[in-house]
VMD Tcl script that draws the C-alpha trace (Angstrom):
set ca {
  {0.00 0.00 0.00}
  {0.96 3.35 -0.79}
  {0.14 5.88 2.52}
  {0.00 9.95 1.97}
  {-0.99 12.50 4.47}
  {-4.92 12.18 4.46}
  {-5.17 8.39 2.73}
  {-3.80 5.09 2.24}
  {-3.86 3.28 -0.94}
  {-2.97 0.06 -2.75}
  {-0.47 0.13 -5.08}
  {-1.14 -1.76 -8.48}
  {2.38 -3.29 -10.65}
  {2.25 -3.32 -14.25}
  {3.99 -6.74 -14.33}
  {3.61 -9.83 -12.16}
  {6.63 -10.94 -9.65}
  {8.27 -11.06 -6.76}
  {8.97 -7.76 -4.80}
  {12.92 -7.94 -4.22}
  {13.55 -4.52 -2.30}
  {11.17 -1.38 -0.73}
  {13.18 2.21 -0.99}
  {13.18 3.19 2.64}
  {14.58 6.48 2.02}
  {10.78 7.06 0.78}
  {9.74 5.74 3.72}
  {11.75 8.16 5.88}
  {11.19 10.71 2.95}
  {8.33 10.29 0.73}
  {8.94 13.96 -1.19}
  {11.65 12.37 -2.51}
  {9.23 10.18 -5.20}
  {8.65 13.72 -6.19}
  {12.11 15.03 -6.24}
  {13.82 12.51 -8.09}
  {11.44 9.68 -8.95}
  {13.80 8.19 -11.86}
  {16.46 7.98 -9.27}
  {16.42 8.21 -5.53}
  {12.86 8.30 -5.72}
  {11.92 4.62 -6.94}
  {9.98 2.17 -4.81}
  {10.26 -1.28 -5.32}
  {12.78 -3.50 -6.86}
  {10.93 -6.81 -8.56}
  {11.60 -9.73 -10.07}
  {9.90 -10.41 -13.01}
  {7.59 -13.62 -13.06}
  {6.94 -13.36 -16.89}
  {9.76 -11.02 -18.37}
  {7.97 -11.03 -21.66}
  {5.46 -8.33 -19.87}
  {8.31 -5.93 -20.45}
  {7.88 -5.59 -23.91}
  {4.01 -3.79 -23.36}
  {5.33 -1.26 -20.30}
  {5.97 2.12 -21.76}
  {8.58 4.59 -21.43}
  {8.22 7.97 -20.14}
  {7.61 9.73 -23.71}
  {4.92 7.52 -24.43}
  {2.87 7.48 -20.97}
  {3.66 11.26 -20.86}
  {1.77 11.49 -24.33}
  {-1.15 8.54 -23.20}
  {-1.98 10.82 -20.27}
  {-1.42 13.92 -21.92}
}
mol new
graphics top color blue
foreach p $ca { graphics top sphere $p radius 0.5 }
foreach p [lrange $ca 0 end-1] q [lrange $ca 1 end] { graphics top cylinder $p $q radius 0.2 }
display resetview
């Protein structure tokens, strides 16, 4: 689950696996998934159950343009 200020929420992956590793610098810090969320800022390390589910995730161009 993902917890802000007023709410919790679940978090949803894109691909199926095995989480590996939670960032607890965002724990300690969550304005840093603002700050720097390609870098210091990630969340979860995972493992992949079907790496084949790579090949339909998109890259930051093309979700910037799907959301607009």
């Amino acid at each position: 689950s993902i917890e802000a200020v007023k709410t919790v929420s679940d978090a949803f992956l894109p691909v199926g696996g095995e989480i590996l590793e939670f960032n607890e610098a965002v724990d300690a810090d969550p304005a840093i998934v603002n700050r720097d969320a390609y870098g210091e800022g990630w969340l979860v390390k995972v493992r992949m159950s079907n790496p084949a589910e790579y090949d339909a995730l998109l890259d930051a161009a093309a979700y910037e343009q799907l959301i607009g």
